[in-house]
PyMOL commands that place a pseudoatom at each C-alpha (Angstrom):
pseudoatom trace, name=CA, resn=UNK, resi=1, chain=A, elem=C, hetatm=0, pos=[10.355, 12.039, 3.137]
pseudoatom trace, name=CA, resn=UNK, resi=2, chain=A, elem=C, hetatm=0, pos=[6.724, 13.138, 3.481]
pseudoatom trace, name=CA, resn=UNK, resi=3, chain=A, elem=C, hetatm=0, pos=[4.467, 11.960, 6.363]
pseudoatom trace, name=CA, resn=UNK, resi=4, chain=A, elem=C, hetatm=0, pos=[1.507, 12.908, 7.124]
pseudoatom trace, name=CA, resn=UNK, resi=5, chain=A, elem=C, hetatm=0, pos=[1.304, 12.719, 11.161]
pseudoatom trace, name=CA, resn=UNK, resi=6, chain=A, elem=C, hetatm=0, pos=[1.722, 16.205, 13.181]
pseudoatom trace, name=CA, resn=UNK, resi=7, chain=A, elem=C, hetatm=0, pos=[3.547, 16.835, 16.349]
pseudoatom trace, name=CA, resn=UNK, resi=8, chain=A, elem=C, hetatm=0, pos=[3.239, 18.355, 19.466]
pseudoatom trace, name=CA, resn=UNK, resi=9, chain=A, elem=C, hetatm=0, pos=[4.866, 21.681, 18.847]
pseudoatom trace, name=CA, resn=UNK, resi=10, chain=A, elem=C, hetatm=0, pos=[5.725, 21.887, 22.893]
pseudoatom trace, name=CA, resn=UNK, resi=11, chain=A, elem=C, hetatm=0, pos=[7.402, 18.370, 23.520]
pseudoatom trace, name=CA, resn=UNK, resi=12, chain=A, elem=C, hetatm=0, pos=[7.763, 17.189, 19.570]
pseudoatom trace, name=CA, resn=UNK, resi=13, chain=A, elem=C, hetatm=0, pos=[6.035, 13.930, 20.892]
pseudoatom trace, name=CA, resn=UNK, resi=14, chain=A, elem=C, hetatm=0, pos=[3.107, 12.522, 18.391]
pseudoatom trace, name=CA, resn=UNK, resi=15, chain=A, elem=C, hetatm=0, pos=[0.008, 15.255, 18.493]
pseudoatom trace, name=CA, resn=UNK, resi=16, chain=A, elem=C, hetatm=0, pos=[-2.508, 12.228, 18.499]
pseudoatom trace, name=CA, resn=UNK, resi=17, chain=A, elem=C, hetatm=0, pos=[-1.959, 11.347, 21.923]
pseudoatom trace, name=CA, resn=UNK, resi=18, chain=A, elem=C, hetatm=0, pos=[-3.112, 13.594, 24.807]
pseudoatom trace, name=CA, resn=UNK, resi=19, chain=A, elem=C, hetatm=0, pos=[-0.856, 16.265, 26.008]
pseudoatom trace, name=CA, resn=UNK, resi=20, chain=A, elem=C, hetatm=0, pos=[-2.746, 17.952, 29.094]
pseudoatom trace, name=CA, resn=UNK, resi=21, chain=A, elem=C, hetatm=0, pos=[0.461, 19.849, 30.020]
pseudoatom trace, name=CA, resn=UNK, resi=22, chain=A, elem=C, hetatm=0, pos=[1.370, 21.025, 27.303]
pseudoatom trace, name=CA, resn=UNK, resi=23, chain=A, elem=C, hetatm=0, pos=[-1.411, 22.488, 26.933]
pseudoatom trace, name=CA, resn=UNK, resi=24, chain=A, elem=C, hetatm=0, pos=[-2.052, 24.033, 29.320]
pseudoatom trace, name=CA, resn=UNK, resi=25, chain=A, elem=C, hetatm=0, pos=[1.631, 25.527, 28.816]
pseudoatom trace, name=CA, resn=UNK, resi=26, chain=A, elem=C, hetatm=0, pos=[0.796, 26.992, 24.696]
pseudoatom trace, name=CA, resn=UNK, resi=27, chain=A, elem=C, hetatm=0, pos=[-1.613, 29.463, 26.781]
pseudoatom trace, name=CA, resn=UNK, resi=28, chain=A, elem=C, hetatm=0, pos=[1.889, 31.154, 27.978]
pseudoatom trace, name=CA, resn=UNK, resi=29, chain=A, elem=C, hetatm=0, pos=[5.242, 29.977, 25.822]
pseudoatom trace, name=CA, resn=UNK, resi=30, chain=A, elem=C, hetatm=0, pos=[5.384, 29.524, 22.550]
pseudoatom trace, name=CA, resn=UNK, resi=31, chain=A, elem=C, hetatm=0, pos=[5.587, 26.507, 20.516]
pseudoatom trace, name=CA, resn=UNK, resi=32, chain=A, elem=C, hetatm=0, pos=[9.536, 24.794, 20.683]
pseudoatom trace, name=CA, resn=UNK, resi=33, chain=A, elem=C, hetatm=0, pos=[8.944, 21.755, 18.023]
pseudoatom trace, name=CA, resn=UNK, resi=34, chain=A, elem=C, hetatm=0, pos=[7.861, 21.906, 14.534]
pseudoatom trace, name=CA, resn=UNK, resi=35, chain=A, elem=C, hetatm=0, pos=[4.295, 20.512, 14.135]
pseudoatom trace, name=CA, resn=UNK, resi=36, chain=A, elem=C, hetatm=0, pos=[5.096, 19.511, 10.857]
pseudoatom trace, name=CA, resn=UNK, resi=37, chain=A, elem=C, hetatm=0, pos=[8.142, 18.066, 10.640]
pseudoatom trace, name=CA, resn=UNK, resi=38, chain=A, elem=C, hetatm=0, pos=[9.272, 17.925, 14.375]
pseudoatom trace, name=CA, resn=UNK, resi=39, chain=A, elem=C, hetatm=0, pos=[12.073, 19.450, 14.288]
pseudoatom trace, name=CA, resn=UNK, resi=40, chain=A, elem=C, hetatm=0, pos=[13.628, 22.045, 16.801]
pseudoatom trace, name=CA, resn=UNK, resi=41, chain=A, elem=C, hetatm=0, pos=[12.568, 25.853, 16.007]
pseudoatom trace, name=CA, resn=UNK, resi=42, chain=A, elem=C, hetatm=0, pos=[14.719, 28.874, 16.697]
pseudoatom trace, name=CA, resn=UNK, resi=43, chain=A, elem=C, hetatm=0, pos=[11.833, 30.492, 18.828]
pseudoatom trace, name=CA, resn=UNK, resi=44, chain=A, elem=C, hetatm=0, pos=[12.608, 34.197, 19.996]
pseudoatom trace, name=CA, resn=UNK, resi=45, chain=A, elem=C, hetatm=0, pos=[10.913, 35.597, 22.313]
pseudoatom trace, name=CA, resn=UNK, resi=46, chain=A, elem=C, hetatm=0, pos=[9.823, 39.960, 22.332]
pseudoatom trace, name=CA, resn=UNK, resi=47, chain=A, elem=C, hetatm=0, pos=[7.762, 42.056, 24.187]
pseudoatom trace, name=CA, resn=UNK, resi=48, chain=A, elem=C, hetatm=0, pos=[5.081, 42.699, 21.262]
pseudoatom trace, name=CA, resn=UNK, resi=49, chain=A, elem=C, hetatm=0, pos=[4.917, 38.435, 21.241]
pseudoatom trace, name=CA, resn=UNK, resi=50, chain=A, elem=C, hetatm=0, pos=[7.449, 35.789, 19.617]
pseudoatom trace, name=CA, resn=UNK, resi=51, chain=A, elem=C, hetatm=0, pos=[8.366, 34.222, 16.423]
pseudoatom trace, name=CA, resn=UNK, resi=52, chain=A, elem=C, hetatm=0, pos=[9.767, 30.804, 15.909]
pseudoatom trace, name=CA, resn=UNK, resi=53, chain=A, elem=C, hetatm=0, pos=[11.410, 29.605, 12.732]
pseudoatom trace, name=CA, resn=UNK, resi=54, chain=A, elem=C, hetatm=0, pos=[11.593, 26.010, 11.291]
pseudoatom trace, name=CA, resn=UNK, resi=55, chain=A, elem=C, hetatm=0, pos=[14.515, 25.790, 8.897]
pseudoatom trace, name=CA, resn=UNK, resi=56, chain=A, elem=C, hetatm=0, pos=[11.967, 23.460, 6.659]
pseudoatom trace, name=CA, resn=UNK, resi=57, chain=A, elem=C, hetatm=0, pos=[8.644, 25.473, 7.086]
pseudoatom trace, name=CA, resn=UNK, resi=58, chain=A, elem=C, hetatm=0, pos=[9.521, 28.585, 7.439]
pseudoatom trace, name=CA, resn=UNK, resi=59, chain=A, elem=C, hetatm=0, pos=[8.404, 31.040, 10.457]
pseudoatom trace, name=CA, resn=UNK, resi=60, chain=A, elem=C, hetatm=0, pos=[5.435, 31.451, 12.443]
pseudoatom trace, name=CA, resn=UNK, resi=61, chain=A, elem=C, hetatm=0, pos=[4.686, 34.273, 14.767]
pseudoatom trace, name=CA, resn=UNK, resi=62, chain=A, elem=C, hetatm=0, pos=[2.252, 34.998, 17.830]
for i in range(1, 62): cmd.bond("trace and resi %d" % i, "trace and resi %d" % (i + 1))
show_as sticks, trace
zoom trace
């Protein structure tokens, strides 16, 4: 399955609608949802910042 549409990666909602609190929210936690496939990340969190794993897409750090 292939779609083009992203995701909020806070709430996994659809990215192309207005999300005020979560943004407001990526300034401090990091992201929960896949913004590619919207799927639920294993999301760790460390001192030194936080990584977050999609089992499709891989991992993505900050």
């Amino acid at each position: 399955m292939t779609t083009t549409e992203l995701w909020c990666d806070r709430c996994g909602e659809p990215a192309s609608v207005a999300h005020p609190g979560c943004a407001a929210a990526r300034q401090l936690e990091p992201p929960r949802f896949c913004p590619q496939c919207r799927r639920r990340m294993k999301v760790q969190v460390l001192p030194v910042g936080w990584s977050a794993v999609c089992v499709e897409h891989g991992e993505m750090r900050g």
